[in-house]
N, C-alpha and C positions, 0 to 999 in steps of 0.2 A: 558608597559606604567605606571604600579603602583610596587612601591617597595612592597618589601616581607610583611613588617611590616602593612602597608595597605590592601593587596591583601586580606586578609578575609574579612573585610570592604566593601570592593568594590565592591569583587566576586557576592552579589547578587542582583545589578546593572540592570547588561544584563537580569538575569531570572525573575525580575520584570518589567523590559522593554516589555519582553517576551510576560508577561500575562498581560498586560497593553494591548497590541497587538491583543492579545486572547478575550480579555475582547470588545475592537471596532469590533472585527469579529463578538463578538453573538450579540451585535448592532445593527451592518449591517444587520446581517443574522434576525433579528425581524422586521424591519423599512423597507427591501428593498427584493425586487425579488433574487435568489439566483445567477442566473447568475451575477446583480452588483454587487451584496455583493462581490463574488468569484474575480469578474473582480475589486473592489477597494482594495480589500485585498490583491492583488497580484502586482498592478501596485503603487498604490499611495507610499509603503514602499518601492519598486523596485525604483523607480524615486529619494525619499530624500536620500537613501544609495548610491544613483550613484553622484548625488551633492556634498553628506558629505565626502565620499570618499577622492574626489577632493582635499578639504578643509585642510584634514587632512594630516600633515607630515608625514613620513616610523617615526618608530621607531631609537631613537638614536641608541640603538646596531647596528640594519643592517646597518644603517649612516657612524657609524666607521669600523666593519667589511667591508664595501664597499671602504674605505678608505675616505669617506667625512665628519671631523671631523667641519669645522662652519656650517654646515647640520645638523648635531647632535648637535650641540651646539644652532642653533634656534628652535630645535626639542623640545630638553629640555627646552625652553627658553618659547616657547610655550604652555606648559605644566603645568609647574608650574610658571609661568607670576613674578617671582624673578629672577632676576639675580646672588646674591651671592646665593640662592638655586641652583640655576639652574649650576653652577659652578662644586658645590660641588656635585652634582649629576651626573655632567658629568664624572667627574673623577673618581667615583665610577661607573659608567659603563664600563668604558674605560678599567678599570683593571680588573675587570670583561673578556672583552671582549680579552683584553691581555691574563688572564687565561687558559679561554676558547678555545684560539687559532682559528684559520681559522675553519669554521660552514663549513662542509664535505658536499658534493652533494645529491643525493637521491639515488643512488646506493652503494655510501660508510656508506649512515646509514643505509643502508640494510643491507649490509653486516657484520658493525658493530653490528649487533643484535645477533651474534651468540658467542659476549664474555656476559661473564658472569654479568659485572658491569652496563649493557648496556638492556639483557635482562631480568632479573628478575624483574626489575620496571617497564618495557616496559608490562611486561605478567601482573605482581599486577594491573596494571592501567587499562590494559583491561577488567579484572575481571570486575574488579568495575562498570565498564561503560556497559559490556554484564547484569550485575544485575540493572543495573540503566535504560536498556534499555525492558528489560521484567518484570519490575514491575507493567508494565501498564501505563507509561509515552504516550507512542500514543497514545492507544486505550482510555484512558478516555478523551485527550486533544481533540480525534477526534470525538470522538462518545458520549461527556460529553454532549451533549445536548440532544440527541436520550436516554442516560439513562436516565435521568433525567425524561422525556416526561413519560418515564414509570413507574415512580414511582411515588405513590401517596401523591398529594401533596395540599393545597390552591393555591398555587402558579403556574404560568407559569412553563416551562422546562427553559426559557429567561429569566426570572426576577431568576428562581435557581441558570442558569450558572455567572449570572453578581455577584449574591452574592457569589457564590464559589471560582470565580477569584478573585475577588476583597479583600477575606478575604487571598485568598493565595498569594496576591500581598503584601500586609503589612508584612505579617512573612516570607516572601524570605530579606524587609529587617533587622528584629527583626533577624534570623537567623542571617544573615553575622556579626553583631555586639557580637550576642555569637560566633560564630566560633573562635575569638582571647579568648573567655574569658572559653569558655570551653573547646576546642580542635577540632580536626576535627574528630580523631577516636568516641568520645562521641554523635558527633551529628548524626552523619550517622548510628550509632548504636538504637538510640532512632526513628531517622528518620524509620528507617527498623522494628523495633520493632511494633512501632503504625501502618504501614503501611501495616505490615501482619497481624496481629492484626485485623484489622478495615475490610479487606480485606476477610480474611475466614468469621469472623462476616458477610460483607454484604452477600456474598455465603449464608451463614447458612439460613441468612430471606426470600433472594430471593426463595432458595430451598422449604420453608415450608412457605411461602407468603399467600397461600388462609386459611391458619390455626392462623397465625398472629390474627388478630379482629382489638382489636384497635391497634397494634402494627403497624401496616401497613406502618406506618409514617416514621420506621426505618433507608431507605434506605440511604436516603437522608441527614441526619445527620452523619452517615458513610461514604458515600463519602465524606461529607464536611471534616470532623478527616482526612481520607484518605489525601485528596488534601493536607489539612493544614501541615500535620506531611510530607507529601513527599514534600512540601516546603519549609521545615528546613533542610533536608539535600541535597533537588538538589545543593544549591551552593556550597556543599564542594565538588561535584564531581570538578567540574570545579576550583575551585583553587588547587585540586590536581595536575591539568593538568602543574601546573607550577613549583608543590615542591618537584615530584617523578621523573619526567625523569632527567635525566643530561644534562646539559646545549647544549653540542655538537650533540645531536643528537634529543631535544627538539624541535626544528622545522618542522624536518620532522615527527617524531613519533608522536606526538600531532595531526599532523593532519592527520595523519593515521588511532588513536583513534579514535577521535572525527567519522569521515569518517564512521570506522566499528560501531559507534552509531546509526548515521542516517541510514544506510542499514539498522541494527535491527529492528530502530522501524518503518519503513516506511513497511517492512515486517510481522511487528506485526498486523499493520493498516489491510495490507490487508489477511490477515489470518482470522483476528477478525471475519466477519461475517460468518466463514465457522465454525471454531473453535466453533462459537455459536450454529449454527446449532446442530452441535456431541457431545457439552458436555453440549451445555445450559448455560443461564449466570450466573450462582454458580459454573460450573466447570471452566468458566474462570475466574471469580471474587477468586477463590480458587486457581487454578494456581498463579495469583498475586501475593496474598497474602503468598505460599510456596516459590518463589520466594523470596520475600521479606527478610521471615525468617533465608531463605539459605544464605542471604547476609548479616546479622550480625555476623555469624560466618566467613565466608569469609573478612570482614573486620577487625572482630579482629585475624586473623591471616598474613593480609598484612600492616595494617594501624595502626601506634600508634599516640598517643597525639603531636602533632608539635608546633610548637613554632618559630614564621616568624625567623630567620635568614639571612644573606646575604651571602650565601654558593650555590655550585654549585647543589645539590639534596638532598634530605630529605630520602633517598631513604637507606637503612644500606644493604650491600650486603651480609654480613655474615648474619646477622642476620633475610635477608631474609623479613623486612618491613620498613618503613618507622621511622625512629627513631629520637630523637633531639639532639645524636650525632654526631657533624662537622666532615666532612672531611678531611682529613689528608691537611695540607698546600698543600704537591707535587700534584699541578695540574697532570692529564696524557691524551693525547690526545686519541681519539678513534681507531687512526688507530694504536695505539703501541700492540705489539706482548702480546697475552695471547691466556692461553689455551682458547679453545670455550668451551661450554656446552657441 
């Protein structure tokens, strides 16, 4: 729904919507019994996305891939509320989609994952998202309030979380406005950096906490760094999600990713209180943070500096990452013959 040239821009949209979302939960969860909290947090968002839904046209690509081309033409009309835009947009997807050729089933991009042009960006993106996923993305989103409680503060655990949201909600969108002007390998790089960083840091105070004095104050500042620095690069996971795979099999692998994201951290969640038990929270706050750091180097060896383009993937298969190298013009479908992996 957003051109290339936008799509950093935009990309940190949803993850301030997010914690907009996050931010009404610890609301709830102050103001009200936990069963409503639990039961408005679950229904009232369930209810407007099933309306919104509704409202919303398919995207133009699957319009014309479907073969309904004034469908797509109200889609985009919809969209950008221009007509001579809206035109010239269509047509520019249209060839696109021409390029692209017929979007393959779920078993043909299955099986397309064992060429090579097809898996190496498919496996780089996962990476990213398995590090994006044990950084501690769950375990603070879920349990942000329970640490918070335990550290010492003037302040509520409530009154911490809404400020820690709240400041992470503003630089999801300061973020996406850098990500066109600094790149995307740079932010995720700085992002990982402060985040493991900040992360052994809280390990270290929590560890030697009754030694502290007046330091005691520490934790809490740290996670705040924490949150803020990991909401400078969440959004470029997600517009990765649109610049590394290849068009043809972008549908289904995207949500594949995404998919294997959520399993991770939903499994994170529920480890966390056992994890804490055995290692204590400095050996998970130190996990995090080794995590974190593993994934700077793991970035600069899949992810380079990009540059929106209107090309089919961002993705350089020789060279193994993401480059701002174009594609050769000769589209090739996925199911043409090459050796596999």
């Amino acid at each position: 729904m957003v051109g290339p040239k936008q799509r950093g821009l935009f990309s940190g949209l949803p993850e301030s919507g997010q914690k907009f979302g996050w931010l009404l939960a610890v609301l709830l969860g102050r103001f009200l019994p936990w069963r409503v909290a639990a039961a408005l947090s679950g229904a009232v968002p369930s209810a407007i996305l099933l309306v919104g839904a509704w409202a919303l046209p398919d995207t133009p690509e699957w319009l014309l891939a479907a073969g309904r081309p004034e469908a797509a033409r109200l889609s985009v009309r919809f969209q950008l509320r221009d007509k001579v835009h809206a035109e010239h947009e269509l047509a520019r997807v249209a060839s696109a989609v021409r390029a692209g050729g017929d979007a393959p089933g779920f078993l043909a991009t299955v099986a397309a994952l064992r060429h090579r042009r097809n898996a190496l960006p498919t496996l780089a993106l996962a990476g990213i998202f398995v590090f994006y996923a044990l950084a501690g993305f769950g375990v603070i989103y879920s349990y942000g309030v329970v640490m918070m409680g335990r550290m010492q503060s003037v302040l509520s655990e409530y009154d911490c979380a809404v400020i820690v949201m709240g400041m992470a909600m503003l630089v999801n969108l300061v973020s996406s406005a850098l990500m066109e002007m600094c790149g995307r390998r740079a932010l995720l790089s700085v992002s990982g950096g402060v985040c493991g960083v900040s992360m052994l840091a809280l390990g270290f105070v929590t560890q030697f906490e009754a030694s502290m004095g007046n330091m005691a104050w520490l934790p809490l500042p740290l996670l705040l760094l924490w949150m803020i620095s990991f909401s400078v690069g969440s959004p470029v996971n997600w517009t990765l999600l649109g610049e590394m795979l290849p068009s043809a099999i972008r549908h289904v692998v995207s949500n594949m990713v995404v998919s294997m994201f959520f399993v991770l951290t939903f499994a994170s969640v529920q480890v966390y209180p056992e994890a804490r038990k055995l290692i204590g929270d400095s050996g998970v706050y130190w996990f995090f943070g080794a995590c974190s750091l593993v994934q700077i180097v793991y970035v600069r060896m899949v992810v380079s500096d990009t540059v929106a383009e209107e090309k089919d993937t961002m993705f350089d298969v020789e060279k193994g990452h993401v480059t701002q190298n174009k594609l050769a013009e000769e589209k090739v479908n996925i199911t043409d013959k090459e050796e596999p992996l």
